[in-house]
Residue frames as a rotation matrix with the C-alpha (Angstrom) as fourth column:
UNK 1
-0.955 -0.292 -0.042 25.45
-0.259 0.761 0.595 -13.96
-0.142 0.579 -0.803 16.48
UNK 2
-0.600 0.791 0.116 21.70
0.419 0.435 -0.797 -14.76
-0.681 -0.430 -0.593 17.26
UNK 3
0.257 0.387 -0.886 20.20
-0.461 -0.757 -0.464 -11.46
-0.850 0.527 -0.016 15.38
UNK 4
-0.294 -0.564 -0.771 22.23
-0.889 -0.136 0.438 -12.74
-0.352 0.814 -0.461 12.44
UNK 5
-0.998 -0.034 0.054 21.40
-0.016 0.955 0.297 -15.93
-0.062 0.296 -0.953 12.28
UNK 6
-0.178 0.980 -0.092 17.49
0.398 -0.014 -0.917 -15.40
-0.900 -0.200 -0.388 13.06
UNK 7
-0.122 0.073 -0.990 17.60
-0.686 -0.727 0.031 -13.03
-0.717 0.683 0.139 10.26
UNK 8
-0.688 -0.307 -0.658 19.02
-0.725 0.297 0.621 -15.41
0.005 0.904 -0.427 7.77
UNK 9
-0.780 0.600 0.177 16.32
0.558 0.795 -0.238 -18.54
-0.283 -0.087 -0.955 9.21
UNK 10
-0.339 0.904 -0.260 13.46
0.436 -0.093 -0.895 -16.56
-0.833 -0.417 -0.363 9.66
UNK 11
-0.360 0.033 -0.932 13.81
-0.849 -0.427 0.313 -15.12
-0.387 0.904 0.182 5.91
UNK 12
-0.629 0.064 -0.774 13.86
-0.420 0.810 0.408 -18.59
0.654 0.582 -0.483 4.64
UNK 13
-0.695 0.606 -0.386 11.16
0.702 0.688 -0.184 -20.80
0.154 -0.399 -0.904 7.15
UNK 14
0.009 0.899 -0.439 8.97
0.736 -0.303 -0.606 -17.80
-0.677 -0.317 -0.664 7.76
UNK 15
-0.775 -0.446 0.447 9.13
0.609 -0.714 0.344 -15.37
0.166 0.539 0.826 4.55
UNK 16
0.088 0.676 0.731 6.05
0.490 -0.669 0.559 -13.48
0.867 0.309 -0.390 5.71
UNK 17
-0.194 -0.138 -0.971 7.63
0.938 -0.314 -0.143 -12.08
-0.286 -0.939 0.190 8.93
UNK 18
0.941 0.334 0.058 6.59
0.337 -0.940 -0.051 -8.13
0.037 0.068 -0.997 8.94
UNK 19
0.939 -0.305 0.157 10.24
-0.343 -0.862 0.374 -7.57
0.021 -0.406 -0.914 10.01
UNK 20
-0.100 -0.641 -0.761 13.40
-0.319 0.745 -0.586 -9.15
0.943 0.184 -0.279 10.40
UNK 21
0.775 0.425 -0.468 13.90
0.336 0.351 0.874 -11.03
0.536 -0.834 0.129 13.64
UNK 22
-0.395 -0.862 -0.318 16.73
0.901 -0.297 -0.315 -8.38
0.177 -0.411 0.894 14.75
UNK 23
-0.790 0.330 0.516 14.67
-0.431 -0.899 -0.085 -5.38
0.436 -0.290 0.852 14.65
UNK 24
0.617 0.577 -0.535 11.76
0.153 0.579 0.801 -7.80
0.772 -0.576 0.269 16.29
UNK 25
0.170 -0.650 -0.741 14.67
0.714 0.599 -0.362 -8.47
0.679 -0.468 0.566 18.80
UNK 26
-0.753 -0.632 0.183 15.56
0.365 -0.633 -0.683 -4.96
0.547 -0.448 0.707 19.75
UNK 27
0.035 0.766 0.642 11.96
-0.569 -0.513 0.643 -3.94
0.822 -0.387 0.418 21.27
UNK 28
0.829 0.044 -0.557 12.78
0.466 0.495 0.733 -6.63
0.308 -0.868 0.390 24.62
UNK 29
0.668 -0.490 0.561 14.32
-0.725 -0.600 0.338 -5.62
0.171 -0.632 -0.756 27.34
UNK 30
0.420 -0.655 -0.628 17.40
-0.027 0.683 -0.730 -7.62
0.907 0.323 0.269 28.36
UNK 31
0.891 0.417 0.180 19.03
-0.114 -0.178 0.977 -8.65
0.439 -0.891 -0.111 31.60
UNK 32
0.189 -0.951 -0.243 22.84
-0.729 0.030 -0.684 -7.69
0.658 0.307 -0.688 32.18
UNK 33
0.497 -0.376 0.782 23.35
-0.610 0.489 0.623 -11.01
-0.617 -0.787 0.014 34.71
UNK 34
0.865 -0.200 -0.461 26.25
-0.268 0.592 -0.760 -12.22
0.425 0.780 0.459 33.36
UNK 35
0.740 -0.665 0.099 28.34
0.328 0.485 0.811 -13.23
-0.587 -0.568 0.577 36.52
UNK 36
0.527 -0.693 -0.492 30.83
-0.173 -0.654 0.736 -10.69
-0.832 -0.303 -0.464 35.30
UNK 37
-0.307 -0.351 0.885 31.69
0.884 0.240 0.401 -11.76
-0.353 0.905 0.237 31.73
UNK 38
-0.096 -0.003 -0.995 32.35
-0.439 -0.897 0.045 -8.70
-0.893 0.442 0.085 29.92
UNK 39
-0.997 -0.060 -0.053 32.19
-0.066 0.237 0.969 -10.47
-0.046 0.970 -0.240 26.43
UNK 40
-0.717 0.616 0.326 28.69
0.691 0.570 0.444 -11.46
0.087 0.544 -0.835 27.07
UNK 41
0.252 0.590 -0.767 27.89
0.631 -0.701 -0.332 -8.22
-0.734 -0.401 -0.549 28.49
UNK 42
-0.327 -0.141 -0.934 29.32
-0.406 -0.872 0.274 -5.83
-0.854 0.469 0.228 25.85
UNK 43
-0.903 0.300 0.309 27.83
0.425 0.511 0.747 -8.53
0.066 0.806 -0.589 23.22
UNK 44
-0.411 0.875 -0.255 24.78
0.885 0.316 -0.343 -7.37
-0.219 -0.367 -0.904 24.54
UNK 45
0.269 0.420 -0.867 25.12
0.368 -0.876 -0.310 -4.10
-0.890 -0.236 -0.390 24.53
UNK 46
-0.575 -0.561 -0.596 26.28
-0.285 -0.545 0.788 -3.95
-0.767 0.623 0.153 20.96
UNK 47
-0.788 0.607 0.101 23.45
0.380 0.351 0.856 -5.96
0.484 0.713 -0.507 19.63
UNK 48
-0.121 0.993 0.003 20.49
0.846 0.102 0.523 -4.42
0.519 0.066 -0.852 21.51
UNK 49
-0.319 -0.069 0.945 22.03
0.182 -0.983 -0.011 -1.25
0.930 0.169 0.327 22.88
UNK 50
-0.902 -0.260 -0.344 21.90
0.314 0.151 -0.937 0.21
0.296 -0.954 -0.054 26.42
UNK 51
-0.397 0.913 0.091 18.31
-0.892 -0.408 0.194 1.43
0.214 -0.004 0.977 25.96
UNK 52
0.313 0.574 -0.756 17.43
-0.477 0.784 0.397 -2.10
0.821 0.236 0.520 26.13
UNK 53
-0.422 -0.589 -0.689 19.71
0.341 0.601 -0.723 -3.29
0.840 -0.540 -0.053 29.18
UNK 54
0.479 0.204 0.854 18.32
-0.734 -0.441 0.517 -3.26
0.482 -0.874 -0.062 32.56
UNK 55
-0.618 -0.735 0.277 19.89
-0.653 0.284 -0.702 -4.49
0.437 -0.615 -0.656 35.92
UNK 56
0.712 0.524 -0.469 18.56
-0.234 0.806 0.544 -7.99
0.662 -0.277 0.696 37.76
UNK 57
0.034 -0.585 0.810 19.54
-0.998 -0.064 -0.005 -9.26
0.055 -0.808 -0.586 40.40
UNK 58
-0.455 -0.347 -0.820 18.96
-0.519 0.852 -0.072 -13.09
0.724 0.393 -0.567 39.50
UNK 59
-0.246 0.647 0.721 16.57
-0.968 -0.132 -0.212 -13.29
-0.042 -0.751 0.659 42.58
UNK 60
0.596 -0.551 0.583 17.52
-0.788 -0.263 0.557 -15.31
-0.154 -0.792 -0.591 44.56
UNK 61
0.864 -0.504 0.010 19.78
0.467 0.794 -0.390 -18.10
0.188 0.341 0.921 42.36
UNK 62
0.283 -0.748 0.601 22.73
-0.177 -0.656 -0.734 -14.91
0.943 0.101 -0.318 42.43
UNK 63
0.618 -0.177 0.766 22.95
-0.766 -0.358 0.534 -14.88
0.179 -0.917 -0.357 46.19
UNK 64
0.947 -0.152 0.281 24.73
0.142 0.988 0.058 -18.60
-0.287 -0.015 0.958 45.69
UNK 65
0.744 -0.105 0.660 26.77
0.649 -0.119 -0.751 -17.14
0.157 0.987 -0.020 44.07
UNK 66
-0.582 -0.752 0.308 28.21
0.729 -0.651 -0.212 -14.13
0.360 0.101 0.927 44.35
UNK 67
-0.199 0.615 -0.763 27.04
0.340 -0.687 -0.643 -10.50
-0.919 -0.387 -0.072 46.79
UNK 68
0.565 0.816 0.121 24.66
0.801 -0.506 -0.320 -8.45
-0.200 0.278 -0.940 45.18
UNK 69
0.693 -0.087 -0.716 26.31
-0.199 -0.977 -0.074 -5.38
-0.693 0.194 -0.695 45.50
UNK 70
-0.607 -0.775 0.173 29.40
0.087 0.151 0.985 -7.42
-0.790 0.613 -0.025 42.69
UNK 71
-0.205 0.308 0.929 26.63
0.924 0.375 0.080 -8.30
-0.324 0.874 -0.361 40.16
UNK 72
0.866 0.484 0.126 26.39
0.492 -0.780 -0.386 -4.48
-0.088 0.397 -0.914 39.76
UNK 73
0.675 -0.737 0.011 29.64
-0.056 -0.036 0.998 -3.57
-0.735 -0.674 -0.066 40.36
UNK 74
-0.266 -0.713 0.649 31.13
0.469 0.493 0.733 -5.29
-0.842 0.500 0.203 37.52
UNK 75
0.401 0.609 0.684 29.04
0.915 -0.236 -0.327 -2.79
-0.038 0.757 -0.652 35.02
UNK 76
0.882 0.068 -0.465 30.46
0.090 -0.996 0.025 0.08
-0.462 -0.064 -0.885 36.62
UNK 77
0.158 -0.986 -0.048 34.25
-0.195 -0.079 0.978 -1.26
-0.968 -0.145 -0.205 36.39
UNK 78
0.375 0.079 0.924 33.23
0.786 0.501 -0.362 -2.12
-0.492 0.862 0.126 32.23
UNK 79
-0.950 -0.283 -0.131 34.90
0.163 -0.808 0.567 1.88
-0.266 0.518 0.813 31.02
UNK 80
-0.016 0.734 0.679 31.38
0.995 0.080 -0.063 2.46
-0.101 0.675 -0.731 29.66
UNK 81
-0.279 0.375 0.884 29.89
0.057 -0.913 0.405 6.15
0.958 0.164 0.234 28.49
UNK 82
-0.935 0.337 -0.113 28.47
-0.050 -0.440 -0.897 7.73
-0.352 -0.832 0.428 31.44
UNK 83
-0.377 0.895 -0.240 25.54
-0.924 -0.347 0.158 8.49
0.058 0.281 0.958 29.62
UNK 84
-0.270 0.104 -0.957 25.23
-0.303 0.934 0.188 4.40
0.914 0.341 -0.221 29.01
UNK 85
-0.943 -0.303 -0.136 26.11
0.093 0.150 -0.984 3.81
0.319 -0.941 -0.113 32.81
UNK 86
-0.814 0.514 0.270 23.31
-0.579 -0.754 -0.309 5.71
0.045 -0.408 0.912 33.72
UNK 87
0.326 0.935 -0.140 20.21
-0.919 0.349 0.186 4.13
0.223 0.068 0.972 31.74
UNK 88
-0.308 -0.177 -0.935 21.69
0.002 0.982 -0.187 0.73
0.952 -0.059 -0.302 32.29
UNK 89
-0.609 -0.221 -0.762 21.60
0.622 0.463 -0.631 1.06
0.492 -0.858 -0.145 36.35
UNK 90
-0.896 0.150 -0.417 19.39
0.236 -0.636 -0.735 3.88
-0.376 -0.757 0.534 36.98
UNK 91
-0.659 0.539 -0.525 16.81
-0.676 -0.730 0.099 4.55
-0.330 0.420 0.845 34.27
UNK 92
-0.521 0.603 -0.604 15.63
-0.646 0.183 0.741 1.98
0.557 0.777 0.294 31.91
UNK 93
-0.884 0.210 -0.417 14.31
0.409 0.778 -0.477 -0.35
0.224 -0.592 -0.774 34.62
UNK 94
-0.467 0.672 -0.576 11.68
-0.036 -0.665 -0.746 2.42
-0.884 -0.327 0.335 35.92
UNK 95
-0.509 0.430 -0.745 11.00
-0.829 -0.479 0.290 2.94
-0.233 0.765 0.601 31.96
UNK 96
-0.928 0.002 -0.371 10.43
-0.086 0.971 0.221 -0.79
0.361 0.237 -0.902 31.21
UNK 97
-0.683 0.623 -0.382 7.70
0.668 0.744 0.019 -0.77
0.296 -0.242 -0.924 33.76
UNK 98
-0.198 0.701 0.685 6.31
0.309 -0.619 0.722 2.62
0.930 0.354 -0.094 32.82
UNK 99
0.321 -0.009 -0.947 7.34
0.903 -0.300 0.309 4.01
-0.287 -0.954 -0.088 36.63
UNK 100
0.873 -0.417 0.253 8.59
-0.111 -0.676 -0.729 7.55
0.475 0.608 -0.636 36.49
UNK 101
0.382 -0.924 0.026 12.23
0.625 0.237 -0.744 7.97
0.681 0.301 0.667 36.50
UNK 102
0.713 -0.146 -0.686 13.72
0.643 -0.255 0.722 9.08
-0.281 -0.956 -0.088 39.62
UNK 103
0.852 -0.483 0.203 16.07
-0.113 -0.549 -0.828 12.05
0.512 0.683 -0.522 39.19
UNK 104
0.810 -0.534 -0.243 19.58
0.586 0.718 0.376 11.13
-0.026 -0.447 0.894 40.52
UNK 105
0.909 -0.404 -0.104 21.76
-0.367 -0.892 0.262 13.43
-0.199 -0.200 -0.959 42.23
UNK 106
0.334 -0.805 -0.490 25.46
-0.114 0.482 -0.869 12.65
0.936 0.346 0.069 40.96
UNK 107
0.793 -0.133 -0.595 28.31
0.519 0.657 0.546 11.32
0.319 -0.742 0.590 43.48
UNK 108
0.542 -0.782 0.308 30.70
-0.833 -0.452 0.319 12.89
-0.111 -0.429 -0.896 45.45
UNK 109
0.542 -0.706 -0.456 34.03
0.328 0.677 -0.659 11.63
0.774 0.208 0.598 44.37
């Protein structure tokens, strides 16, 4: 909803933007704490894509909350792609801060 609406303001109060403010939008990174709401997670990931989603831990307001090891958890139990799965919890964090990317050995089921 945001993208959409920026778009339509930022045409009309700022008409010399270089860009819209949705493709402006998609170059931040994003943080999936969403205390387990799949709507606002998969909102996310449909406006700004899993390249853009890294994991937080809410340091240290979450721990009030709910364990650490749920606020990930609830990403895995979401059906995503694998391929999604992955950069969400394993990759884009490292990229974000231009670390290299650790190679990750799959799981014995």
């Amino acid at each position: 909803m945001l993208p959409n609406r920026l778009d339509k303001q930022g045409r009309h109060d700022h008409p010399n933007l270089p860009e819209p403010p949705s493709v402006t939008a998609k170059k931040f990174w994003y943080d999936t704490v969403c205390y387990g709401s799949k709507a606002a997670f998969t909102g996310a990931l449909e406006a700004f894509g899993a390249d853009h989603l890294v994991t937080r831990s809410d340091y240290p307001v979450l721990q009030d909350y709910e364990a650490y090891r749920e606020t990930f958890a609830y990403i895995e139990r979401l059906g995503l792609p694998p391929a999604d799965l992955e950069k969400i919890l394993h990759h884009k964090c490292a990229s974000a801060v231009r670390l290299p990317t650790l190679v990750r050995q799959p799981k014995e089921r």
